[in-house]
C-alpha positions as a printed Julia matrix, in Angstrom:
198×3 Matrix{Float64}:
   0.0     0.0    0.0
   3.23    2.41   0.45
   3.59    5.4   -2.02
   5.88    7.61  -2.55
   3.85   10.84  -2.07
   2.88   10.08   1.46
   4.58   12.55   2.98
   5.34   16.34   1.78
   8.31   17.15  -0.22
  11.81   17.85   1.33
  12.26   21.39   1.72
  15.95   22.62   0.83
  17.76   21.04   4.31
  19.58   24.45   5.29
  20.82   23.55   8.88
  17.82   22.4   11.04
  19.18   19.9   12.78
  20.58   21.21  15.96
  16.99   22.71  16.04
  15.19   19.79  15.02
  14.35   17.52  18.2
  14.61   13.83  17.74
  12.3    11.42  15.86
  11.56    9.76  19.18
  10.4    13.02  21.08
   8.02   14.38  18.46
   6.27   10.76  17.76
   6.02   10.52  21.67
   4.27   13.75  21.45
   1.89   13.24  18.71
   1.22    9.03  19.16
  -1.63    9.49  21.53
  -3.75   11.81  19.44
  -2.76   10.2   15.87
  -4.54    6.45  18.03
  -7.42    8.76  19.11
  -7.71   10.2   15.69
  -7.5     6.96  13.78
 -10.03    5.09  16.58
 -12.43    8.17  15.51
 -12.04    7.5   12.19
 -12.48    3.52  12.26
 -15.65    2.57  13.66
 -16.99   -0.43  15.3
 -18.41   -1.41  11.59
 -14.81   -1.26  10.17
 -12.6    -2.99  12.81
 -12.95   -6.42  11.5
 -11.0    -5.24   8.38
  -9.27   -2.27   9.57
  -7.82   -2.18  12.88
  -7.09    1.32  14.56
  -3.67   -0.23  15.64
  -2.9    -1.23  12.62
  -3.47    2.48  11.52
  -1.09    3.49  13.98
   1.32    1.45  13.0
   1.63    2.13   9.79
   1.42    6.14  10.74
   5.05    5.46  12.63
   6.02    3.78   9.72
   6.01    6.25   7.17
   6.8     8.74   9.1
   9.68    7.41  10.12
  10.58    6.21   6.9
  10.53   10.05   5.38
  11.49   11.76   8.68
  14.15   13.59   6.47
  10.99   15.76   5.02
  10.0    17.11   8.01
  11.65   20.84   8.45
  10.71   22.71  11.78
  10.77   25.64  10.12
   7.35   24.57   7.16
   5.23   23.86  10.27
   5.18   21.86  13.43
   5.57   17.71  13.33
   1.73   17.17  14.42
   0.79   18.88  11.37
   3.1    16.89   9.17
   1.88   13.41  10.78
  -1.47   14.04  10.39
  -0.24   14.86   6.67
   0.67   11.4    6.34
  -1.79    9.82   8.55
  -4.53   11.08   6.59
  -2.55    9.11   3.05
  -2.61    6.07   4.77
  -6.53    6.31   6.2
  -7.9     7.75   2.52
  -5.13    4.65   0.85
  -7.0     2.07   3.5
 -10.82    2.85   3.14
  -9.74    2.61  -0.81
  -8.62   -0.32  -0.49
 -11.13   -1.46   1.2
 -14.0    -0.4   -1.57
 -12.11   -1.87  -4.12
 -12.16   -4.92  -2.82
 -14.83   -7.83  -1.78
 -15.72   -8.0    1.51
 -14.91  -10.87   2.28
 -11.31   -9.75   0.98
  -8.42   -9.54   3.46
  -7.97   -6.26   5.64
  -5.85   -3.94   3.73
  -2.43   -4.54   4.04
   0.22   -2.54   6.24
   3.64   -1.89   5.72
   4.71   -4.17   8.56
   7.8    -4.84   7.1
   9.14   -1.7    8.31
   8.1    -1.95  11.27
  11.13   -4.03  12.49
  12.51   -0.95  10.89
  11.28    1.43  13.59
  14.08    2.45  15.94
  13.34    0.63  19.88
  12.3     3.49  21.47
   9.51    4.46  18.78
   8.03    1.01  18.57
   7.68    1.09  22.73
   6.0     4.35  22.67
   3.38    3.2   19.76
   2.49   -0.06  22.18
   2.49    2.09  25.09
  -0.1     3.72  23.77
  -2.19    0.48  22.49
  -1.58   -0.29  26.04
  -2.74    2.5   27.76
  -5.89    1.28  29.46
  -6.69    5.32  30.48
  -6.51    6.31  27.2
  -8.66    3.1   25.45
 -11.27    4.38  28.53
 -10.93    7.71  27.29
 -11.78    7.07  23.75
 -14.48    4.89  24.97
 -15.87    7.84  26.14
 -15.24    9.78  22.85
 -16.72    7.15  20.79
 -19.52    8.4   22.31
 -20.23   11.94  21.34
 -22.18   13.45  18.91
 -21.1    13.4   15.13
 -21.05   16.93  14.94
 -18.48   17.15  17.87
 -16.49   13.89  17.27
 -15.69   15.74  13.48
 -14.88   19.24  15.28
 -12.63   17.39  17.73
 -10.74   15.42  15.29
 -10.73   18.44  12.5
  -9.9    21.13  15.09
  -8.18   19.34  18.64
  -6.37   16.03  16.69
  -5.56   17.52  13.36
  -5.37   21.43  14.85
  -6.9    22.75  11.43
  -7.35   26.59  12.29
 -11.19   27.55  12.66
 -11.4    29.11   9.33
 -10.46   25.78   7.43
 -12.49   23.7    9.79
 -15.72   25.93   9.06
 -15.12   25.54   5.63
 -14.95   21.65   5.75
 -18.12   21.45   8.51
 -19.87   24.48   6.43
 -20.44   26.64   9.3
 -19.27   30.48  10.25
 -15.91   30.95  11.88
 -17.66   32.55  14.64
 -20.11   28.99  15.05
 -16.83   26.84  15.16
 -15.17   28.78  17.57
 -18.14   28.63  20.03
 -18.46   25.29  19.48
 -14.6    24.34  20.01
 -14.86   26.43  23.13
 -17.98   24.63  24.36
 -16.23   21.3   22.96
 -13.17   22.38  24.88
 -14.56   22.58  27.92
 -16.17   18.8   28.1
 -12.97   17.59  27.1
 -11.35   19.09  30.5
 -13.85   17.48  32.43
 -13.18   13.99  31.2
  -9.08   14.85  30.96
  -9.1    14.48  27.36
  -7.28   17.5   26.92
  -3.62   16.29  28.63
  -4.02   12.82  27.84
  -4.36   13.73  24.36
  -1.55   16.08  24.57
  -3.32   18.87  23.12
  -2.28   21.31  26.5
């Protein structure tokens, strides 16, 4: 399923490495909210052909795999991952229409996953582990369309309000009242830390 244009082009390198923190740091940043995102996305009706760790997985994979592209300086390294994890979701689901259903889940690079360095593949099971944060998207699972899009398109994703009214077709002013409102139920249930978005 791998292509090459899963990830944005290389910007000229210039010297952003002493800047640039290390593969391991930003995907322990991010890996939480890219699980959350891709659980949002999959739904019960989907798992038994495409599994949210799976997802995950293959997220890691390619990002790891074109880590090079990534310059600090063209945006942050949430942005960029949800770049690539929405390739690998949108290659997925295609595969998935194209195909029978009776036809085998879509396949996964999981040949690079050996490729992963240690310390990234323990902080992607770490968070298939986590039993707070499978509770907490338990709980998610469980809101309203309308919200689960705004959280995934605005909190996950952190599309600015204008784009996300323009996907949702509302105002700017109706998704920022909404986000706030949105914001504040996620505090309550300590969505907002354990999904690193504080």
């Amino acid at each position: 399923m791998e292509s090459d244009d899963v990830a944005p082009p290389a910007p000229a390198r210039q010297d952003r490495q002493a800047a640039q923190p290390t593969f391991d740091d930003a995907w322990r940043s991010v890996a939480p909210a890219v699980f959350a995102w891709a659980s949002l996305h999959v739904r019960a009706p989907l798992r038994t052909r495409l599994d949210p760790d799976d997802v995950l997985q293959e997220i890691a994979c390619r990002a790891w795999k074109h880590r090079e592209r990534w310059d600090p300086a063209q945006g942050e390294f949430r942005a960029w991952v949800f770049g690539i994890a929405n390739n690998v979701l949108r290659e997925s689901l295609r595969h998935l229409t194209s195909t029978s259903r009776r036809a085998t889940p879509a396949p996964l690079s999981t040949d690079m996953w050996a490729q992963l360095p240690d310390t990234a593949t323990r902080i992607s099971r770490a968070v298939l582990r986590d039993e707070r944060l499978a509770k907490l998207l338990d709980h998610l699972d469980e809101l309203p369309d309308d919200e689960r899009r705004l959280l995934i398109l605005r909190g996950l994703e952190g599309l600015p309000h204008e784009e996300v009214a323009e996907v949702l077709g509302l105002s700017t002013e109706a998704v920022s009242k909404r986000w706030q409102r949105l914001c504040a139920k996620l505090r309550e249930q300590r969505a907002w830390t354990e999904l690193g978005l504080e």
